[in-house]
N, C-alpha and C positions, 0 to 999 in steps of 0.2 A: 441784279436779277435780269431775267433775259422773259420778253413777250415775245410768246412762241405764235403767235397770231392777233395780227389789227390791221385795219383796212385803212390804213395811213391816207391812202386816196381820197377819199370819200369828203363827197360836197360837204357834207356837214362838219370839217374842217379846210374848207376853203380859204374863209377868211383871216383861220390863227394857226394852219401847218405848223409854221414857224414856232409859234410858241409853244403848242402843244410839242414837238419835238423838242426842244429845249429842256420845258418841263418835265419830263421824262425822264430827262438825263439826270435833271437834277434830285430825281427822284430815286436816282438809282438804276435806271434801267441802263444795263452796259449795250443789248443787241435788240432788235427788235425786228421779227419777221413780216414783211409785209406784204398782203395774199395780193395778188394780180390776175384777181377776176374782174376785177374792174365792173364797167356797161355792161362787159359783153360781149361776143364778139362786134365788130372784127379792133375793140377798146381791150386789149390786153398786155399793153404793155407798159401802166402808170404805174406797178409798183416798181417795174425795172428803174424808170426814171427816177426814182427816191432815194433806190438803193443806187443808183451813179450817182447821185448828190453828196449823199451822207457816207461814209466809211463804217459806219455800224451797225443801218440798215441791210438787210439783204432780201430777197424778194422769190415769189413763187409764181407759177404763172398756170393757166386753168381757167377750164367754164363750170360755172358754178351750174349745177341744177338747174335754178331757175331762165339760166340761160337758154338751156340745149337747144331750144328751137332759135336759136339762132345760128347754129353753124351750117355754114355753108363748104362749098371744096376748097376757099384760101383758109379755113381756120384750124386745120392739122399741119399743114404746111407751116404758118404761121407757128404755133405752140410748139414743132418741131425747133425751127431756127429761134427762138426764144429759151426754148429751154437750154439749151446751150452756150444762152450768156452769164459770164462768171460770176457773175450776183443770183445767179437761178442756184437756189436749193432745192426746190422740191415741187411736183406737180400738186397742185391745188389752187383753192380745195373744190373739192370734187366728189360727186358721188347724187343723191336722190334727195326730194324734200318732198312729201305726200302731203304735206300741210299745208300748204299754197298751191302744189299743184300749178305751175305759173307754165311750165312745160309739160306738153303729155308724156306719161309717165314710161309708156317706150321707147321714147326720143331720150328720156334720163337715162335709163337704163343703156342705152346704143351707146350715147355720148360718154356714158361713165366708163363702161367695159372697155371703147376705145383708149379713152387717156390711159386707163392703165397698161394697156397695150404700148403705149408713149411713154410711160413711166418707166416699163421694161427697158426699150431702146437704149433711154439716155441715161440709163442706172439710176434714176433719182425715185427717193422716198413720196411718198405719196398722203395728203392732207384731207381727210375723209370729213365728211358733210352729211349726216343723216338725220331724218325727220320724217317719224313718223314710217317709217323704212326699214326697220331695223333688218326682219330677214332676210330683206332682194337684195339689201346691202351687202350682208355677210356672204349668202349666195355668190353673189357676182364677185366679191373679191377673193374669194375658196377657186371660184374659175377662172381665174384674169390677173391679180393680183401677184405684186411679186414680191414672194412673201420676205425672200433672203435682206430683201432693201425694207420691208416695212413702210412704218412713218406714224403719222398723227391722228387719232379720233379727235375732232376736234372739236373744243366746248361739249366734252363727254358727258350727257346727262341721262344714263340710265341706270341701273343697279349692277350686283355682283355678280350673276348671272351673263348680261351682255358684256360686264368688265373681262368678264372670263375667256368669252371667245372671241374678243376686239385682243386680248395677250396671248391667247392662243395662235393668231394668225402675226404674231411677231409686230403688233402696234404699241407706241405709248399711247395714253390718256395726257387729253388737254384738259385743263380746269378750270377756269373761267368764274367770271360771276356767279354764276348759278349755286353756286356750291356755297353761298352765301346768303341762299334766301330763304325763309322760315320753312317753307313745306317742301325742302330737297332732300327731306330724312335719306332716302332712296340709295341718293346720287352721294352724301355723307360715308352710306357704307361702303360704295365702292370704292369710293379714296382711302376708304382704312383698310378697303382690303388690296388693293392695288399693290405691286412691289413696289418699294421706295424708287428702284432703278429704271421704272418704267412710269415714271409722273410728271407733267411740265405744266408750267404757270401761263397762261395767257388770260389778252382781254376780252378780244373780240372786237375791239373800240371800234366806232363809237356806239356799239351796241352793248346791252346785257352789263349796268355800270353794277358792281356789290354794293352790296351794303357796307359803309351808311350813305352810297353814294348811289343810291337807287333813282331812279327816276330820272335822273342827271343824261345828259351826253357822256359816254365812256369815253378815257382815255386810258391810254400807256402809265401814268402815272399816280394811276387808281390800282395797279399789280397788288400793292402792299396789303390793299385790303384783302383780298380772296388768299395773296400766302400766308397771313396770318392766319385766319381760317382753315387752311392747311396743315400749316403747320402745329395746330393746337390738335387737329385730329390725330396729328402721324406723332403727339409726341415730342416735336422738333423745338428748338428754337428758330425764327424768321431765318437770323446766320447758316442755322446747319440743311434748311431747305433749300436754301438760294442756291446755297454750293452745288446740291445733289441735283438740282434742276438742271441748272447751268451744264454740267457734268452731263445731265442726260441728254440736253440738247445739242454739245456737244457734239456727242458721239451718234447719234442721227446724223447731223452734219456737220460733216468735220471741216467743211468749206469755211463756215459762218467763223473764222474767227480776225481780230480787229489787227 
């Protein structure tokens, strides 16, 4: 199986990287994406450092939302020359969060239009982030966006409706935890109405753990839960998900492979 998104970074594996990366492998996971939003600016480039460590990891690079009011004039520069390193797959993740609100919400908006403006440049796919946001979101990516490259809605938790114009504008759906918790009827029907060849597994680690692994620190090695869950919706066996995932991730990026 391949996690199409987790913050490999992140303080809250400080202390067991190591094993949780391990773990993971042992769990099956063959690749695992890891976002390089890091702090923040001008902290953008730890997921790079995971993905030179490791030969499976590979890494994305972006100011999250809650950043935006931190860029200054080194931090396009910056995301420029970073996106350009061989372990960079894809800009993110990126885009608006109206639920914290942590940046003002035209600084999201400026900061977000720009990276994909970035994303154009350097041809790479793009790793979207919304909350609470749905239409400035799709707005801004219908103006900015480039759609030929696509990329990832990530931790997709809306219904058929928004599944519809996030595949409309050439994205996959990421699935995550959520897609495993009792009141996500919603977010259920989207994954069964999703096309198979537009679907990918991630965690989100250490955030947003499935069930039965709820409440928990997430990690990478917690995937099996939510593809199973997947895969009971779509049908599949665990085996014939993995494949078509893998497959889709893939071909989004065809860099990512070992």
């Amino acid at each position: 199986m391949i996690d199409s998104h987790c913050h490999l970074d992140s303080e809250q594996f400080e202390n067991d990287r190591e094993t949780i990366i391990a773990r993971a492998r042992e769990a099956g996971i063959e690749i695992m994406l890891a976002i390089g939003t890091g702090e923040g600016p001008p902290h953008l480039s730890a997921a790079i450092a995971l993905a030179e460590q490791y030969r499976f990891i590979w890494a994305s690079v972006g100011v999250h939302p809650h950043h935006a009011n931190r860029v200054n004039k080194e931090t396009f520069p910056d995301l420029h020359r970073l996106g350009r390193h061989p372990k960079v797959v894809a800009i993110g993740e990126i885009g608006l969060d109206y639920h914290y609100d942590f940046s003002p919400r035209q600084e999201q908006r400026d900061v977000f239009a720009r990276q994909l403006t970035l994303a154009r440049q350097l041809r790479l796919p793009v790793i979207i982030h919304t909350r609470e946001a749905w239409a400035d979101t799709i707005s801004i990516l219908k103006e900015n966006g480039p759609a030929e490259l696509g990329g990832i809605f990530h931790c997709f938790s809306e219904g058929v409706e928004e599944a519809r114009q996030a595949l409309d504008l050439n994205f996959h759906l990421g699935f995550g935890g959520v897609l495993t918790f009792p009141k996500a009827e919603r977010l259920r029907e989207a994954a069964s109405f999703a096309p198979l060849e537009r679907i990918l597994l991630e965690t989100d680690a250490p955030y947003l753990a499935p069930a039965p692994h709820r409440g928990r620190r997430n990690e990478p090695a917690f995937l099996a839960a939510t593809a199973a869950r997947l895969a009971a919706l779509r049908g599949l066996t665990v085996k014939e998900l993995d494949e078509l995932t893998t497959e889709n991730f893939r071909r989004i990026f065809p860099a990512a492979l070992e």
